[in-house]
C-alpha positions in Angstrom: 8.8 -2.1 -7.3 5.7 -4.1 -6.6 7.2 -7.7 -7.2 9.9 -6.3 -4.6 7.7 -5.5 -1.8 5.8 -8.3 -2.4 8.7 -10.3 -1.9 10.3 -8.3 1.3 6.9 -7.3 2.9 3.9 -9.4 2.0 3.1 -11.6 5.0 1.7 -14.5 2.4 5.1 -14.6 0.3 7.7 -17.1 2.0 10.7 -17.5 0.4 12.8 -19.5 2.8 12.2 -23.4 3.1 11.8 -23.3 7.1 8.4 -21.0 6.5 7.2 -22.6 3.5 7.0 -25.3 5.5 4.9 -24.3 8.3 2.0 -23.8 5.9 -1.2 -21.6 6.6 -0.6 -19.3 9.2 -3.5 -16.6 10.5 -1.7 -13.1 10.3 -4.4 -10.7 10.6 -2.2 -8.2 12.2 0.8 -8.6 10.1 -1.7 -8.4 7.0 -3.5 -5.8 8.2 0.1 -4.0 8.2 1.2 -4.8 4.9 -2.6 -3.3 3.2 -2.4 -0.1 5.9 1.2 0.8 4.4 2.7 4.1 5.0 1.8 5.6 1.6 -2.4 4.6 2.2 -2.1 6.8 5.1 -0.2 9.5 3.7 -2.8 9.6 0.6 -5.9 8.5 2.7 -7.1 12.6 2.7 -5.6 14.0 0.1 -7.5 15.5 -2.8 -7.6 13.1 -6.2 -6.4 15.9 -8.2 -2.8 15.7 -9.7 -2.6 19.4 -9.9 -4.9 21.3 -7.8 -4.4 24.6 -8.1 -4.4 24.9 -12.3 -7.9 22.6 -11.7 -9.1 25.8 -9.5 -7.5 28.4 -12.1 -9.5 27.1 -14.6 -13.0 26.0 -13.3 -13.5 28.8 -11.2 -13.0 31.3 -13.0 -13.1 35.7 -11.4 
């Protein structure tokens, strides 16, 4: 999945011969896009537990 959205996504990867061609280009903003993807966002506030509520059931216990 990586090596596929690297392809499709990553403003550095250029697979066609027109923009291979045209050599360093200065995408900040269309970088900046491809790190801020959807899934960063969605995760950005989440808790870093993969199961949350067993982690409560069994540190805190009544």
């Amino acid at each position: 999945m990586q090596l596929v959205r690297n392809i499709w996504t990553n403003p550095e990867v250029r697979v066609n011969k027109a923009n291979r061609i045209a050599g360093v280009l200065d995408n900040h903003a269309e970088g900046e896009a491809y790190a801020e993807n959807s899934l960063r966002k969605f995760v950005r506030n989440k808790s870093p537990q993969v199961m949350p509520s067993i982690n409560k059931f069994f540190s805190n216990p009544e």
